[in-house]
N, C-alpha and C positions, 0 to 999 in steps of 0.2 A: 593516389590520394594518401598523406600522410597523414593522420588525424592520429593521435592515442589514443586508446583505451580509453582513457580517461572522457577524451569527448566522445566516443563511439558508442559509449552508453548512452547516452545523450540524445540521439543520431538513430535512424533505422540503418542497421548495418547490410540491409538486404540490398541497399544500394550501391552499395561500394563493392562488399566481399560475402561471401557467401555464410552464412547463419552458424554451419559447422566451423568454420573458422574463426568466427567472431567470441562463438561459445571459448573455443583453443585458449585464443586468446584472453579470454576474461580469468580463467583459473589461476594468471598470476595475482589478481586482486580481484579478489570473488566476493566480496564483502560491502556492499556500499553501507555508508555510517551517515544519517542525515543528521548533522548536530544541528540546523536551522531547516528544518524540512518545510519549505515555504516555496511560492512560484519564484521562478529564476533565480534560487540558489544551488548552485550546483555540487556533487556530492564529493565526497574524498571517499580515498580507498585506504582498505585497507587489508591484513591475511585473515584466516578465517579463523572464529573464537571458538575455542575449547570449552569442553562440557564448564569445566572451572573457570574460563571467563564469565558464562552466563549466572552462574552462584555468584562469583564478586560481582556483576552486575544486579544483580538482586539484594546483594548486600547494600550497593550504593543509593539503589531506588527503596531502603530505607522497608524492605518486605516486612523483615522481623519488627520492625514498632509499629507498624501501620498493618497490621494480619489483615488480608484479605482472602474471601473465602476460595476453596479450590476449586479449581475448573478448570477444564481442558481447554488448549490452547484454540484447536479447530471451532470447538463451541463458544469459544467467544469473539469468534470471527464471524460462523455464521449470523449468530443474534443481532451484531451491528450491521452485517448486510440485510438483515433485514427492515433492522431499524431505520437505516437508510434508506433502502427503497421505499417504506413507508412514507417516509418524508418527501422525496421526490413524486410519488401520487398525491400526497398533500399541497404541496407547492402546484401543481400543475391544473390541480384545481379551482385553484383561487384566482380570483379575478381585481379587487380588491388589494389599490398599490400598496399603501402601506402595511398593509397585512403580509401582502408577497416579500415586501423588502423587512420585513424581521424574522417571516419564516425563510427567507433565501439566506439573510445571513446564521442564521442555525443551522442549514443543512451546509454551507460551504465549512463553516467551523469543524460540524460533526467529519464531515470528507476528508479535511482534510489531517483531522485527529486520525481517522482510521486510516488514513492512507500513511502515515507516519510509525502507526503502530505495526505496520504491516513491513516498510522498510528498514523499520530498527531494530524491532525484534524479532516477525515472525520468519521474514524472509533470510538474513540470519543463520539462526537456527533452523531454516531449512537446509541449508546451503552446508551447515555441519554436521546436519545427521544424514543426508541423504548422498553427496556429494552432486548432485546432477547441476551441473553446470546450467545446461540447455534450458532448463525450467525455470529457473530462478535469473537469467536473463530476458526468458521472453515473459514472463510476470514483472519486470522492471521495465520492460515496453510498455506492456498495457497499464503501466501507473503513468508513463511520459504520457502514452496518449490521454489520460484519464485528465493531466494537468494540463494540456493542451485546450481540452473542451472547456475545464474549466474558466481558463484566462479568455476565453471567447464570448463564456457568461458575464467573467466582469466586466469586459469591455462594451456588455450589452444593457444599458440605463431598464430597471423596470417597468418605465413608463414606456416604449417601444415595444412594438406589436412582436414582435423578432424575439422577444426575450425567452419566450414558450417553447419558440421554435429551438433557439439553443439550448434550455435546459432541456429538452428533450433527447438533442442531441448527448450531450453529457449521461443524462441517465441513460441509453444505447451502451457507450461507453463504458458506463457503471456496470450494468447489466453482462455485458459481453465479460467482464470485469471477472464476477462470481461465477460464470458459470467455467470459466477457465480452473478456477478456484476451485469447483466444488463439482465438476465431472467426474464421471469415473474415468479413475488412470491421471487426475490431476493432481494438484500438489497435495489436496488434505488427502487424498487417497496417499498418496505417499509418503505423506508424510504421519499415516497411523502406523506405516507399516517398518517403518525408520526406528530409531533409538532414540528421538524427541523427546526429550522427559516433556511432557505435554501440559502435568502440572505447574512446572516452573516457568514455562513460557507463556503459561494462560495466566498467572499471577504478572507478570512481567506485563503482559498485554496490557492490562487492566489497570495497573499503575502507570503507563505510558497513559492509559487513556484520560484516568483522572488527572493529569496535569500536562494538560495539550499546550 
């Protein structure tokens, strides 16, 4: 099978070549940049950013005339997984279409802001404080799989009885999501224990979020 990199991210590699090799293989371009983080665009690559990449990225996201207040990078990860799963118990409650179709369109928007925030900033800067390959690829899996359930919800009309069933599916997804996330021995474990300036990324985060 020849595929590149490129697509292999794409791709579960476990079908092809073996997960240790895949990881090998990604640390020529360890970096994905989603500059349209939308379904079916696919990422470019790039090397990995320097502590002083992510300052002039802070620079460009305009930190210093827009101050926003500090906070650590992990804590404003978990607060949106939370937020999120709140929404997705809200959503699954309701019975009532056109209620479900303006709370479903708020929770795809919020998803897919955090899922964005996640691949351009936090993941990232995981990727240059920690160096683990292996992690920061198979957290790149469970965002493919994350976008996968989701395009299965749009494809699912509110008004079919099925809809419940796939947003359910989706939040599993979600769920399986954060806990990868937020285990012990996972990436915010690791990544407290890393060189993360935490404050610049949690500022970073946060402006990513306010203009999805």
């Amino acid at each position: 099978m020849s595929r590149s990199v490129k697509h292999a991210h794409w791709h579960p590699l476990c079908r092809a070549v073996s997960v240790k090799v895949a990881c090998a293989r990604l640390v020529r371009f360890p970096v994905c940049n989603y500059s349209d983080y939308k379904i079916g665009i696919q990422p470019t690559f790039s090397r990995k950013r320097s502590v002083h990449g992510f300052e002039r990225l802070a620079r460009e996201t305009n930190l210093m005339l827009h101050p926003i207040p500090a906070t650590d990078a992990i804590t404003v990860l978990k607060t949106d997984h939370e937020e999120l799963a709140d929404r997705f118990e809200m959503l699954l409650s309701m019975r009532d279409i056109p209620q479900c179709e303006r709370n479903w369109a708020g929770l795809r928007t919020a998803l897919e802001t955090h899922l964005a925030m996640e691949a351009e900033v936090f993941y990232p800067a995981f990727l240059d404080a920690t160096e683990n390959s292996l992690s920061h690829f198979l957290a790149s899996l469970g965002h493919e799989n994350i976008l996968g359930h989701l395009e299965d919800v749009l494809h699912a009309p509110v008004a079919l009885s099925n809809f419940h069933f796939r947003v359910r599916s989706l939040k599993r997804a979600f769920a399986h999501h954060v806990f990868d996330m937020e285990r012990d021995g996972g990436m915010f474990y690791e990544a407290r224990k890393s060189t993360m300036n935490q404050d610049l990324i949690g500022r970073l985060l946060l402006a990513r979020k306010r203009n999805p």
